[in-house]
C-alpha positions as CSV (number, residue, x, y, z in Angstrom):
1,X,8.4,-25.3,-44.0
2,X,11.8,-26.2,-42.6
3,X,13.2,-25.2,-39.1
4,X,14.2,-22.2,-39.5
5,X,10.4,-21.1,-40.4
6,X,9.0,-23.1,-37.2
7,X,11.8,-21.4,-34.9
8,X,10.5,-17.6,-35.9
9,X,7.1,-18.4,-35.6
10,X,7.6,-20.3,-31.9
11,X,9.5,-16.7,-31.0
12,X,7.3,-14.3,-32.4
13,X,4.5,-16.2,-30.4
14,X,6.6,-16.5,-27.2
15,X,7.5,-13.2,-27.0
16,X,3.9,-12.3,-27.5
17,X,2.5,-14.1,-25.0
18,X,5.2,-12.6,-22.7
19,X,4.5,-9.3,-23.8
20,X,0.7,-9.8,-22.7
21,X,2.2,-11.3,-19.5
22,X,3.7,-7.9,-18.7
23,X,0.8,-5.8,-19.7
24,X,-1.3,-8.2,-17.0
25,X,0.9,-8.0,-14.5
26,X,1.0,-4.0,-14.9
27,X,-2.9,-3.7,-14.7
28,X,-2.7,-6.0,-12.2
29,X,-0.1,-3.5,-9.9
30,X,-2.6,-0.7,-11.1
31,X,-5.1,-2.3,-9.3
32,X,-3.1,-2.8,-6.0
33,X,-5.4,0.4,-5.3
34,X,-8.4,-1.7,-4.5
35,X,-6.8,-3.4,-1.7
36,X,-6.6,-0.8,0.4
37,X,-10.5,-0.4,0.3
38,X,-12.0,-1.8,3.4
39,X,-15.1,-3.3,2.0
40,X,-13.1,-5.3,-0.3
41,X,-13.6,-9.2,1.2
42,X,-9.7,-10.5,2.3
43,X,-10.3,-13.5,-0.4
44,X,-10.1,-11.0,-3.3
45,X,-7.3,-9.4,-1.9
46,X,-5.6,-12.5,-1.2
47,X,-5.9,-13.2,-5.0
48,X,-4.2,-10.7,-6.0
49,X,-1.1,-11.5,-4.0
50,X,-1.4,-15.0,-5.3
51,X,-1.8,-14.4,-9.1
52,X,2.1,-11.5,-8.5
53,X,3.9,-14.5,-6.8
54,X,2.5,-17.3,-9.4
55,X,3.5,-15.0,-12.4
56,X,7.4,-14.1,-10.8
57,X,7.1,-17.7,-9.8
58,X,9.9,-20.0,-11.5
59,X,7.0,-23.0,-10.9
60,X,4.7,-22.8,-13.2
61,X,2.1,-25.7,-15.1
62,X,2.9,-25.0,-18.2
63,X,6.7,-24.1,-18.7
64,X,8.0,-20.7,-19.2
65,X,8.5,-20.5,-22.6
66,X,4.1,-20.2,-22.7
67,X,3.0,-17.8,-20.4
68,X,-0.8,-19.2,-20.9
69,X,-1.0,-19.8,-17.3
70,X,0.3,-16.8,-16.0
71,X,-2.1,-14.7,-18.0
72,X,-4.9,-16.9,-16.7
73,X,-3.6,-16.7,-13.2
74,X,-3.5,-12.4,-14.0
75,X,-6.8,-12.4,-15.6
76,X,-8.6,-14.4,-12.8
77,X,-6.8,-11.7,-9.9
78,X,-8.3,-9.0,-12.6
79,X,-12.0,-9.9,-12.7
80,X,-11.7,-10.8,-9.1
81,X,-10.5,-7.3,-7.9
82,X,-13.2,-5.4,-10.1
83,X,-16.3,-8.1,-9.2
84,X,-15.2,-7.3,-5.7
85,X,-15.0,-3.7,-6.0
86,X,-17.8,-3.6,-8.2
87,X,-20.2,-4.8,-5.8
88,X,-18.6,-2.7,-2.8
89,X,-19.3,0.4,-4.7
90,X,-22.1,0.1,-7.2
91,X,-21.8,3.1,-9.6
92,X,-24.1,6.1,-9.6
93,X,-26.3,6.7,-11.8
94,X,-25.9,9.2,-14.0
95,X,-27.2,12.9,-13.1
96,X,-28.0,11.4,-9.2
97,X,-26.7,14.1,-7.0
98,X,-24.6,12.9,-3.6
């Protein structure tokens, strides 16, 4: 495989990675919804702030061109929110009446 093959293939996978970046960060602005809960301990909100500013960040461990981090950093703030929520609100059960 020459070059040319290698430089396709290292696009194709950078823009994917940067694709799933975005779709992160967008659930992650969907979920900006949680914060305003009260129950919700400050830590977990904090998170959430953290993992926006480390993805828009310019400073990242691994450079730009992977976005490996950033997607960990968004996935982390994800699982954070809805643990946190999660155990705020447990879910009903179905066919219990309020």
């Amino acid at each position: 495989m020459d070059g040319k093959v290698w430089l396709t293939l290292g696009v194709i996978i950078a823009v994917g990675l940067a694709i799933a970046a975005a779709v992160l960060l967008v659930r992650v602005f969907a979920a900006r919804r949680l914060l305003l809960d009260s129950g919700i301990p400050l830590r977990d909100k904090a998170l959430f702030w953290v993992a926006v500013a480390y993805t828009v960040s310019p400073v990242d461990l691994i450079p730009d061109p992977v976005y490996l981090d950033d997607i960990g950093v968004l996935l982390l703030a994800l699982r954070s929110l809805h643990a946190a929520a999660g155990a705020v609100r447990p879910t009903k059960e179905p066919g219990a009446t309020a």
